[in-house]
N, C-alpha and C positions, 0 to 999 in steps of 0.2 A: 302694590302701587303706593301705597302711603309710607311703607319705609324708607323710599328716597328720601322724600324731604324731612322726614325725624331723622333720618341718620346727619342728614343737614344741617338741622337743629339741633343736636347734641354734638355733633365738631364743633360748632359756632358758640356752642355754651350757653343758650338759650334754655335746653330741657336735657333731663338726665335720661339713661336709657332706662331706668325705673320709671321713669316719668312717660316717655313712649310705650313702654312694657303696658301698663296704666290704660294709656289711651285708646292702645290697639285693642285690650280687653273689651273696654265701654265700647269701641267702633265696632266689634263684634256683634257686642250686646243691642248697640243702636240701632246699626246699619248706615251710622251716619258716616260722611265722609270724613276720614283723619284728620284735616286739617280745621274744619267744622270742630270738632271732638278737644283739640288741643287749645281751642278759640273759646267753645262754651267750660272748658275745666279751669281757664285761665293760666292755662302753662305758657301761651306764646299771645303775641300780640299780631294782627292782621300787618301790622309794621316791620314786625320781627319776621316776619312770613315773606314781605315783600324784599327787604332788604337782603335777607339771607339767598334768595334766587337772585336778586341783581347781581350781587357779588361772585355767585358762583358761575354766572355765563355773562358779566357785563351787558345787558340790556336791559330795558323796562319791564317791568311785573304788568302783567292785567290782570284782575280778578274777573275771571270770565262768570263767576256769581250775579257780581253786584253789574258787571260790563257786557252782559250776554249779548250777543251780537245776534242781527238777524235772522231766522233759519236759513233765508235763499242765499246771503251772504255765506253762511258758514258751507251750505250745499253746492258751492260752487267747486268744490272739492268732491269727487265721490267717498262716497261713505268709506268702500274698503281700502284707499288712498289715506286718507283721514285719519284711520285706526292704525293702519301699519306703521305710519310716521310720524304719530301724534302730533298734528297741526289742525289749525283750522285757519282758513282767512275770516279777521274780524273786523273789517272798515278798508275802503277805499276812497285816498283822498288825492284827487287831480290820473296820474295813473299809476301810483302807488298803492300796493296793499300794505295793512297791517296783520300780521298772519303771527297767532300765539303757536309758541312750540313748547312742549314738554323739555326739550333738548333742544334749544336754540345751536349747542356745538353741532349739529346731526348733521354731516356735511350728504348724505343721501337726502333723508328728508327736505332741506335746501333744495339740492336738484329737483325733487318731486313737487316742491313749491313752485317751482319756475316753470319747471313742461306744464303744470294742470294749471296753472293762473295764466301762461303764456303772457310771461312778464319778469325780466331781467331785476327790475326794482324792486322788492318789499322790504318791508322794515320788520324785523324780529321784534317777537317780544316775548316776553317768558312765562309758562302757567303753570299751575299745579298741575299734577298729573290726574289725581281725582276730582276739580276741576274740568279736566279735561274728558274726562271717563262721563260725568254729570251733563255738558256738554250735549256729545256723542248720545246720550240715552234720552234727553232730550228732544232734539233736532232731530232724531231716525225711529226712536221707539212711542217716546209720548208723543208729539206733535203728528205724527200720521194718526195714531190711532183718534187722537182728537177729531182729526181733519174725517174722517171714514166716520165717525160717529156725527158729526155735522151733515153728512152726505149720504146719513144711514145706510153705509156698507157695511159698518161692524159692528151697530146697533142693534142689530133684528131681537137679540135675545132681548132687551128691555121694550124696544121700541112696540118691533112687530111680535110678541110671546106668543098672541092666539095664531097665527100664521106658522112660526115655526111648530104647535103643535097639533096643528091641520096637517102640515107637512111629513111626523112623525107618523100620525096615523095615519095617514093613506095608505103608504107602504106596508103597512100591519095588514089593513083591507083587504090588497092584493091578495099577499103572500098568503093570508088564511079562507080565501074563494076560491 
């Protein structure tokens, strides 16, 4: 995911591919996201990041980081819609969406923007791909299990502990009477 945009960034002369080489190390060693990685080692500028995607697909950058759009907004998409095409809608303003793409070119993607917003008009804008990935693990992975642990569905182990190990031995009970 992250060598799209380094290879990006080293056409455009921003970083060397020693310099990528480098980063994809520490994003190993991190876990952090590459573009994260290239921001705190000081090789690229969040500028150099935005400029280098405008240029490459002519539209606006969002940093879906700092710009995180709602979850119900971004779930207005289903999830495995979302993944396949890497998009998400992120604001709607009068009956326009604004919908981030990894590949604003993706002329499928586009279609897929259009049947699932069931809406002719959006405006592209462009995002990281790890961004994007960040996103998506957010809105479908962390944000439910929040939500289930607010609602004690997927809390039991901390919440209810003596319950789930009443639960254990019962079954023990049984099985050895």
């Amino acid at each position: 995911i992250g060598n799209e945009i380094g290879e990006l960034l080293i056409d455009l002369g921003y970083i060397t591919s020693e310099q990528l080489t480098d980063a994809i190390n520490e994003q190993e060693q991190s876990g952090e996201r590459i573009t994260l990685v290239l921001s705190r080692l000081g090789l690229v500028s969040e500028r150099q990041l935005k400029d280098a995607l405008e240029l490459q697909f002519g539209v606006n950058y969002i940093n879906l980081s700092l710009n995180q759009p709602e979850p119900e907004m971004v779930k207005l998409v289903p999830e495995e819609v979302a993944r396949k095409h890497r998009f998400v809608p992120v604001a709607l303003k009068g009956e326009q969406y604004s919908v981030a793409m990894v590949d604003p070119d993706d002329l499928i993607a586009a279609d897929a923007v259009r049947s699932n917003l069931g809406s002719e008009s959006f405006k592209k804008l462009v995002c990281t791909a790890d961004d994007f990935e960040h996103l998506i693990h957010l809105t479908y992975e962390v944000e439910p299990q929040l939500a289930e642990s607010a609602s004690d569905n997927n809390g039991s182990v901390e919440v209810d502990e003596d319950d789930e190990e009443t639960t254990s031995e019962r079954p023990a009970k049984t099985l050895t009477s």
